[in-house]
C-alpha positions in Angstrom: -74.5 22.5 -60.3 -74.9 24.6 -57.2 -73.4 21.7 -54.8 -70.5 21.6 -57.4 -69.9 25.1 -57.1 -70.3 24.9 -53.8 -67.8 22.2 -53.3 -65.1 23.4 -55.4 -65.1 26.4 -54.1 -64.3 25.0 -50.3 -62.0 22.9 -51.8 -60.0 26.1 -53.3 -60.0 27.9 -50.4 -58.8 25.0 -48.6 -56.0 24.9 -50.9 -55.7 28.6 -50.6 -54.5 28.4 -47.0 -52.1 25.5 -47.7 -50.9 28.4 -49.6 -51.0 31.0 -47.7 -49.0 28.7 -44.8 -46.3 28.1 -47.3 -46.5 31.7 -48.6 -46.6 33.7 -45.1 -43.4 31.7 -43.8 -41.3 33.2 -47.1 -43.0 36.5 -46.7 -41.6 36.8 -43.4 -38.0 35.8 -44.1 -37.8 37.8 -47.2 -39.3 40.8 -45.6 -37.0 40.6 -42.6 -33.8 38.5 -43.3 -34.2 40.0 -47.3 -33.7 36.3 -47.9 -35.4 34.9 -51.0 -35.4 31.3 -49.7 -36.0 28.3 -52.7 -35.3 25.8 -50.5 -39.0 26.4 -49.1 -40.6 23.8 -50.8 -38.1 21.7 -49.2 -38.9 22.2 -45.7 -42.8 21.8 -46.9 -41.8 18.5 -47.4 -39.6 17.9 -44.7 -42.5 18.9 -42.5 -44.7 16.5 -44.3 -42.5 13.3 -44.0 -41.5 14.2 -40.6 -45.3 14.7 -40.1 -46.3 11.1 -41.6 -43.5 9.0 -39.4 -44.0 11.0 -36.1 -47.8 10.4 -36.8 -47.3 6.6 -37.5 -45.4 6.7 -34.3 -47.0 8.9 -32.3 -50.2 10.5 -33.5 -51.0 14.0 -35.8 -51.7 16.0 -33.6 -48.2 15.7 -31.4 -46.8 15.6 -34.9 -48.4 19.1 -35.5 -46.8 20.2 -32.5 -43.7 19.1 -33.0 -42.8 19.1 -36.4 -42.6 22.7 -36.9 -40.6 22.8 -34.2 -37.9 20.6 -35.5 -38.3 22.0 -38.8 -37.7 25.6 -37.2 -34.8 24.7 -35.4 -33.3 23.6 -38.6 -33.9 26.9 -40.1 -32.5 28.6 -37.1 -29.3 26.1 -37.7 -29.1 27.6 -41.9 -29.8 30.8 -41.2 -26.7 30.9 -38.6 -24.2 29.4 -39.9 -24.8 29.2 -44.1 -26.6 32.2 -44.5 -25.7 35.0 -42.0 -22.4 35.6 -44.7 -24.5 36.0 -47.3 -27.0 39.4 -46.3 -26.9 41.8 -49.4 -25.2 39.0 -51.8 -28.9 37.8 -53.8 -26.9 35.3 -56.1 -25.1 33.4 -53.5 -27.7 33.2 -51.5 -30.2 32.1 -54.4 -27.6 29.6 -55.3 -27.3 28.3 -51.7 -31.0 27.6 -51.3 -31.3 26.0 -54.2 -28.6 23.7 -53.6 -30.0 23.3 -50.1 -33.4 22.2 -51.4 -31.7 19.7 -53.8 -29.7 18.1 -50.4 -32.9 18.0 -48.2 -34.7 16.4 -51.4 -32.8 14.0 -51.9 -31.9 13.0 -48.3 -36.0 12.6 -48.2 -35.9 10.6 -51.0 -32.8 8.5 -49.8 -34.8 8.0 -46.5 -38.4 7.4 -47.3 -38.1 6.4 -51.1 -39.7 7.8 -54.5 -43.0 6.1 -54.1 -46.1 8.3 -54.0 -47.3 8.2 -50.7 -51.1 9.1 -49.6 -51.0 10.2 -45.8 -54.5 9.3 -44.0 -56.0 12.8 -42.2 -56.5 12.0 -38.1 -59.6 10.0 -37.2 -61.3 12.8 -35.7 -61.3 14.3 -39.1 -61.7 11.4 -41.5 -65.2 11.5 -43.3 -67.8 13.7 -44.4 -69.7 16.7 -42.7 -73.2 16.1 -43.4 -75.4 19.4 -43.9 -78.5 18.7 -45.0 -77.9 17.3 -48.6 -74.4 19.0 -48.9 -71.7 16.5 -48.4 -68.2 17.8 -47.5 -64.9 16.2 -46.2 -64.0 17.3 -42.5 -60.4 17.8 -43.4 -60.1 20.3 -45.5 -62.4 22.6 -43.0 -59.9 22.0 -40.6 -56.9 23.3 -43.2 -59.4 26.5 -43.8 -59.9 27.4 -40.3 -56.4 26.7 -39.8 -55.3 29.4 -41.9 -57.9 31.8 -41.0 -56.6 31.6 -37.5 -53.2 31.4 -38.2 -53.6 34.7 -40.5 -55.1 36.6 -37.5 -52.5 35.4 -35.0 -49.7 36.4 -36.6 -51.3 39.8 -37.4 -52.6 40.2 -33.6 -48.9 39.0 -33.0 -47.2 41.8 -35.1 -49.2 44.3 -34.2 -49.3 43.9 -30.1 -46.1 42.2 -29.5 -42.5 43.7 -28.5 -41.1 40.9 -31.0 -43.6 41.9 -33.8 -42.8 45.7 -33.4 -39.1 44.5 -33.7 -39.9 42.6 -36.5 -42.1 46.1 -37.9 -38.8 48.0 -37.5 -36.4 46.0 -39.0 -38.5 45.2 -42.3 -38.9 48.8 -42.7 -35.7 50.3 -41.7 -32.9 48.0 -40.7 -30.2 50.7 -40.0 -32.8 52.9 -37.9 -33.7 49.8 -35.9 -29.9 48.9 -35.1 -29.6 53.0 -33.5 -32.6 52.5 -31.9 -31.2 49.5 -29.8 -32.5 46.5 -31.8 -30.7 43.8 -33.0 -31.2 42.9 -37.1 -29.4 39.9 -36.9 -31.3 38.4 -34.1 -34.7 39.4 -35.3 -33.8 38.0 -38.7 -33.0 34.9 -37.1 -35.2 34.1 -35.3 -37.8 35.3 -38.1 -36.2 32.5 -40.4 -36.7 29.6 -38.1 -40.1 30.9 -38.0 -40.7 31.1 -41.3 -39.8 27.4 -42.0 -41.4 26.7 -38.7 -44.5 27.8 -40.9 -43.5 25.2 -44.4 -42.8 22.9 -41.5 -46.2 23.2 -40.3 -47.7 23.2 -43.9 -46.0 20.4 -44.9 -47.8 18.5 -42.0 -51.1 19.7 -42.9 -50.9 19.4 -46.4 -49.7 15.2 -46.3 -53.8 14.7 -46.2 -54.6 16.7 -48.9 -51.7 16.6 -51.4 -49.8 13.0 -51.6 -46.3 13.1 -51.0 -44.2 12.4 -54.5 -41.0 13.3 -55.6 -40.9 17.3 -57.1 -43.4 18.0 -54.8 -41.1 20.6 -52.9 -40.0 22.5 -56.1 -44.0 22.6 -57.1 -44.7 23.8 -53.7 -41.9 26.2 -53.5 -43.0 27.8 -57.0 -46.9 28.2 -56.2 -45.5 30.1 -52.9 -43.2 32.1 -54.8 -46.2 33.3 -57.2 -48.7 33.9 -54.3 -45.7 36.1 -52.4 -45.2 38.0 -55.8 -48.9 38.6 -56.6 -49.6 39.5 -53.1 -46.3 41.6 -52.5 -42.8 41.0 -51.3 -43.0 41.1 -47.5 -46.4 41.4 -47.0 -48.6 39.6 -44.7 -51.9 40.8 -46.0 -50.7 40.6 -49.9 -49.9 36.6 -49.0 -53.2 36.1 -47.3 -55.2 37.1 -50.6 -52.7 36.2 -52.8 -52.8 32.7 -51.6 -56.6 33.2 -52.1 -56.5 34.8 -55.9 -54.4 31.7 -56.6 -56.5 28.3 -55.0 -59.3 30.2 -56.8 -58.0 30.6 -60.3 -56.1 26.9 -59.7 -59.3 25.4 -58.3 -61.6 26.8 -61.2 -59.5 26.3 -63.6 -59.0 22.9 -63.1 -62.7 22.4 -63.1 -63.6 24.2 -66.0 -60.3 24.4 -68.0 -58.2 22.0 -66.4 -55.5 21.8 -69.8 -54.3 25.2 -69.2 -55.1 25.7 -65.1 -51.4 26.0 -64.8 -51.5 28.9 -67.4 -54.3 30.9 -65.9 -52.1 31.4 -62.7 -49.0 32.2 -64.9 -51.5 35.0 -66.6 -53.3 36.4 -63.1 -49.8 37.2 -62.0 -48.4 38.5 -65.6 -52.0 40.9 -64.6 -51.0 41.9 -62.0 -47.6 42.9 -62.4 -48.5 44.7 -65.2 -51.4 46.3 -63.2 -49.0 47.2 -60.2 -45.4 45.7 -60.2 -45.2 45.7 -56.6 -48.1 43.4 -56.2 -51.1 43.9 -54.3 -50.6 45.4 -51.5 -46.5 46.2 -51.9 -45.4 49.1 -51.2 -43.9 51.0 -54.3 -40.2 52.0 -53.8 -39.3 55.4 -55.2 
């Protein structure tokens, strides 16, 4: 029982920081651009397809450099030219990344088809990790650590940077940034392609653990959306343990109550917003 605790528990971390990729790339362009972007889920799997041709071609780990990369660029592309009208307008802009979500989905689909595809991890993390007599898949280590780091970059990068203390000022104050010399526009660009940089790079670690399927993006897109609201709107930290809160109740859940997992996220968030509507760690607006 203690190995099967032990294991389910690694496996919802793991999950966890899939998350907390998905859910740190919308924090930031919501907490700078004020953009809430549903077509994330789309560029999770736009990552993740992009991720299983270049790696058939090429090989992951140039696919993990590149794809975010591409996917980034796209954003940068969106952000300028559909959505840089639409600051301040939240329908139209919910409306556009919805529809955009739809066009990307189906292109994928158009592309690669509708069949459920299962995406081998690299060879240097295929099998077990033997400790003692605890058995454990390498791969979803690697998707751990990877969002341990990545949570600890981008707050060393916020915090020491000129770009982060740009990106600081603009989230908190746009209009005082502007008079200080720094441009909104440019920062909220450049935060958006990063943020789907970020789905872009989820979607290509995730492949190995979650198969590739059609609705995959909208499923992706809400679990991010719930982690970013439990955690709070535009909050690094909140998204971090957010994303934890949620691979936990999802992973348990399933194990022990698996017909209404689903639910128990659904009620953990209902909590919490009852508890503080501004999430975890939000700040409260007077």
């Amino acid at each position: 029982m203690t190995l099967l605790l032990l294991t389910q528990l690694l496996n919802s971390l793991a999950f966890a920081m899939l998350l907390f990729l998905l859910a740190l790339g919308l924090s930031l362009i919501f907490g700078v651009a004020r953009v809430v972007n549903l077509a994330h889920g789309a560029f999770y799997m736009l990552g993740a397809y992009l991720g299983l041709a270049l790696g058939n071609s090429l090989n992951f780990w140039l696919a993990l450099l590149l794809v975010p990369l591409l996917v980034g660029l796209l954003g940068v592309a969106v952000e300028r030219f559909l959505l840089r009208g639409l600051h301040g307008r939240e329908l139209e802009q919910v409306l556009l990344t919805i529809g955009l979500g739809f066009v990307i989905a189906d292109l994928l689909r158009a592309t690669f088809g509708a069949a459920i595809r299962s995406v081998p991890p690299p060879e240097a993390l295929a099998g077990p990790l033997f400790l003692g007599s605890f058995i454990y898949p390498k791969y979803p280590l690697f998707v751990l650590g990877v969002g341990v780091a990545l949570f600890l970059l981008v707050r060393l990068l916020l915090a020491r940077t000129p770009f982060g203390v740009q990106v600081r000022a603009v989230t908190a104050d746009p209009g005082m940034a502007s008079a200080l010399g720094i441009r909104p526009a440019q920062v909220s660009l450049l935060t958006f392609g990063i943020g789907t940089a970020l789905a872009g790079l989820g979607g290509v670690v995730g492949a190995p653990m979650i198969a590739l399927a059609p609705g995959l993006d909208a499923q992706m897109t809400l679990f991010a959306l719930i982690v970013v609201v439990i955690g709070g709107l535009g909050r690094i930290e909140g998204a971090f343990w957010g994303a934890i809160l949620v691979g936990l109740v999802d992973g348990f859940g399933r194990l022990f109550l698996p017909q209404v997992a689903m639910f128990l996220i659904f009620a953990l968030m209902a909590l919490v917003l009852a508890l503080k509507p501004e999430g975890l760690l939000g700040r409260r607006v007077a």
